[in-house]
Wavefront OBJ file of the C-alpha trace (Angstrom):
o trace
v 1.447 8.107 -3.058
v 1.150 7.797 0.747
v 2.840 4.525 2.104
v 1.709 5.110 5.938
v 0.057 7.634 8.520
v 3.084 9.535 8.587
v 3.753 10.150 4.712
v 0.105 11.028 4.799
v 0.069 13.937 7.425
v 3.741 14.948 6.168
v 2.569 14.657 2.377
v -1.046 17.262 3.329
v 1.139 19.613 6.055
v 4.038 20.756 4.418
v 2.391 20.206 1.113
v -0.340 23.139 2.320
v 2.420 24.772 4.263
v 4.762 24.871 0.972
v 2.131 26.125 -1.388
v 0.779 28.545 0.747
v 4.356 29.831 1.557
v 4.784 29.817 -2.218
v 1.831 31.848 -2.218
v 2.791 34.327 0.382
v 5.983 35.397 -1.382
v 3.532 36.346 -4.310
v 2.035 39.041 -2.470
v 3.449 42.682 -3.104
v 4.939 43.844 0.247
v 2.360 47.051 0.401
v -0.930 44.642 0.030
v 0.328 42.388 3.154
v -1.878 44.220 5.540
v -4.746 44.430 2.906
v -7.765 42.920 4.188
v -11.245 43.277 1.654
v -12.858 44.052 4.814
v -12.482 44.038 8.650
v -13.310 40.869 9.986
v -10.978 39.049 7.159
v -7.600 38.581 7.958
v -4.304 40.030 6.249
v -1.623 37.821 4.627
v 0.767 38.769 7.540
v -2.036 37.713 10.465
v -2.242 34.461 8.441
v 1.420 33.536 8.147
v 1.900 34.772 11.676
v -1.110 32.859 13.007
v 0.271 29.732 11.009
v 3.739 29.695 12.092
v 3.177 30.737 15.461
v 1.231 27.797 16.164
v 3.815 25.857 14.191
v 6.128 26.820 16.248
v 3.637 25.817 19.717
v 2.743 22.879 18.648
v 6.280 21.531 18.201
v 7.417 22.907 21.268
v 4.446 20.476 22.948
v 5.336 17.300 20.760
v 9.200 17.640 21.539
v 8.675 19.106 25.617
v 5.735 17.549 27.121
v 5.935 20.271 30.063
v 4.793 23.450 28.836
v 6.376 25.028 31.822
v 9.880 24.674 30.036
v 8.380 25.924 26.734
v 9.691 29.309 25.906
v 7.075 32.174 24.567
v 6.681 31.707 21.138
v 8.838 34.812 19.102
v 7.092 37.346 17.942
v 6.765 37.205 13.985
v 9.109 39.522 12.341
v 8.009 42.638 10.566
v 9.998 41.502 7.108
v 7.366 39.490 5.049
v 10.344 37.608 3.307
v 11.937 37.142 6.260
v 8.287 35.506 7.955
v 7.919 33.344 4.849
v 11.721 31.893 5.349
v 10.920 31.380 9.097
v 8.211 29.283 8.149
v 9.620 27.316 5.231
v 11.728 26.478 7.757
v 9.090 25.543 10.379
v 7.679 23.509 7.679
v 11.343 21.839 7.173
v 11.107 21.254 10.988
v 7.829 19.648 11.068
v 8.284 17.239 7.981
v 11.517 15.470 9.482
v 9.832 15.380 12.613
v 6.073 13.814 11.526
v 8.341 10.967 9.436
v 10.163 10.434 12.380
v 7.591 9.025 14.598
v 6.814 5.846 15.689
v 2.972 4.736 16.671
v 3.998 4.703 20.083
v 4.687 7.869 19.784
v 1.840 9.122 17.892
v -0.303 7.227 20.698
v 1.322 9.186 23.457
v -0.514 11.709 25.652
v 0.520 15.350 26.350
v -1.535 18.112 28.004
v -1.660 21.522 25.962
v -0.550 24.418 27.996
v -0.464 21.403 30.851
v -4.272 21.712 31.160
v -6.269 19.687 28.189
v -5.063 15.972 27.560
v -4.526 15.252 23.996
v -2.623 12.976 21.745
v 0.662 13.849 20.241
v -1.417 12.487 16.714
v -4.102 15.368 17.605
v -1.220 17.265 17.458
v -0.422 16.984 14.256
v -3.667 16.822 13.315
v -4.571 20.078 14.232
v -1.619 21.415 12.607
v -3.293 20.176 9.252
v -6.329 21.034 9.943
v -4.958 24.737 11.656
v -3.232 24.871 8.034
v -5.273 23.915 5.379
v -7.655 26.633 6.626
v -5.261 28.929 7.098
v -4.343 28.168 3.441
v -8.174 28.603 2.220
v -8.055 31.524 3.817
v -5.084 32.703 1.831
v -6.804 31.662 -1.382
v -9.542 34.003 -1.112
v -7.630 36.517 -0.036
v -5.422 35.272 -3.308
v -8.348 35.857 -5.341
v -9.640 39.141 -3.949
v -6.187 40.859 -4.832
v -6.445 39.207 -7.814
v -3.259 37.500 -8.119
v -5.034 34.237 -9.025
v -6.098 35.291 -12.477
v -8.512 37.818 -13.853
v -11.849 35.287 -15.248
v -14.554 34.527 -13.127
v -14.279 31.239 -10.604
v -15.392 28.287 -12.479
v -15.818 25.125 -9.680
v -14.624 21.871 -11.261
v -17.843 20.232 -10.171
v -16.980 16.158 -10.626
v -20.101 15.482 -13.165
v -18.160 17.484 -15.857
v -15.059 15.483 -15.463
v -17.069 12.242 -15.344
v -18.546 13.709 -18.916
v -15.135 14.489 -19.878
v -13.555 10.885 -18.962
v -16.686 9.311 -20.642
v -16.070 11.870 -24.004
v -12.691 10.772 -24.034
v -13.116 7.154 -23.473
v -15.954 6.662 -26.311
v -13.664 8.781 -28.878
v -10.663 6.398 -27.899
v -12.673 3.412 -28.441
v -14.791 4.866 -31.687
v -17.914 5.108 -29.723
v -21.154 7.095 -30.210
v -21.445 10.140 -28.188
v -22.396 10.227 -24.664
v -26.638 11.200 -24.478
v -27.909 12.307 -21.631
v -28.899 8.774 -21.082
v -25.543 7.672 -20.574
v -24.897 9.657 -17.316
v -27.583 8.215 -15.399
l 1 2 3 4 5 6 7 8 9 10 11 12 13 14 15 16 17 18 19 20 21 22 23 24 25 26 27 28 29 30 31 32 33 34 35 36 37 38 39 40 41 42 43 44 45 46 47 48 49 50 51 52 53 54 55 56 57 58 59 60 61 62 63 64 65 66 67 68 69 70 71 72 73 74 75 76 77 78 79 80 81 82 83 84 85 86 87 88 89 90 91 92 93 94 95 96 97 98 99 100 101 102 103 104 105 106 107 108 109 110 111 112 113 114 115 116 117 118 119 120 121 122 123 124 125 126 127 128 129 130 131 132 133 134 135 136 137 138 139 140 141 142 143 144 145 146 147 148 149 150 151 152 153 154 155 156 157 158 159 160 161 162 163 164 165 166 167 168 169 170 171 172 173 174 175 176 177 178 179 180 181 182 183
């Protein structure tokens, strides 16, 4: 449970960043590169692209002057080695979203000292940069099949309404839910 702004972009970054990390350390070495067709990305373009901008983004929360930034490191060839670089990026970010104050979530900085934004946009896009770089993984997850062999089944929220209902009415010796009863 979320107890402010910060626990709650802390608790959906690193909890995105962690799983898909998790994730990326499931994929066989020889299928990093693997794409199910051109325009989709790789499991190595997505943990570069995440951490890369990972690392940027920090690098404008902590230095508002981009002109002392240093170029972001090229990701490493070693897929184990990417995934510790950005468990550790993820490390990085967590102590550093709890530690802020709304002051300084409020405060102004200028990406690449051109377009004003918000260190809170910030970390915003981080989460939002992340959870689709994570979506991305999971269909990629899916087309290597590393995410089980049965075909996707959505868990659409009528059925666990029906479910709850089911549940509740055997609990309490109830009749069975009619179709009646969902309307």
């Amino acid at each position: 449970m979320y107890h402010n702004e910060n626990e709650a972009y802390a608790g959906l970054l690193c909890g995105h960043l962690r799983e898909m990390t998790e994730r990326l350390r499931l994929i066989p070495e020889d299928l990093w590169d693997w794409s199910p067709a051109p325009p989709a990305p790789t499991a190595r373009v997505l943990a570069a692209h995440t951490w890369q901008w990972l690392v940027c983004d920090r690098q404008h929360l902590l230095e508002p002057d981009a002109q002392k930034h240093p170029a972001v490191p090229d990701p490493p060839a070693d897929p184990n080695v990417l995934c510790d670089l950005l468990a550790e990026e993820t490390d990085c970010w967590e102590v550093l979203v709890l530690s802020l104050t709304p002051e300084q979530l409020n405060e102004p900085r200028l990406q690449f000292n051109s377009k004003q934004r918000g260190v809170r946009n910030f970390v915003c896009h981080m989460i939002q940069n992340c959870i689709y770089k994570h979506g991305q993984l999971a269909t990629l997850f899916f087309a290597l099949g590393l995410d089980g062999a049965e075909p996707y089944t959505a868990p659409f929220p009528n059925d666990i309404y029906a479910d709850m209902r089911a549940m509740y009415r055997e609990q309490h010796g109830l009749r069975p839910n009619t179709a009646s009863d969902l309307s």
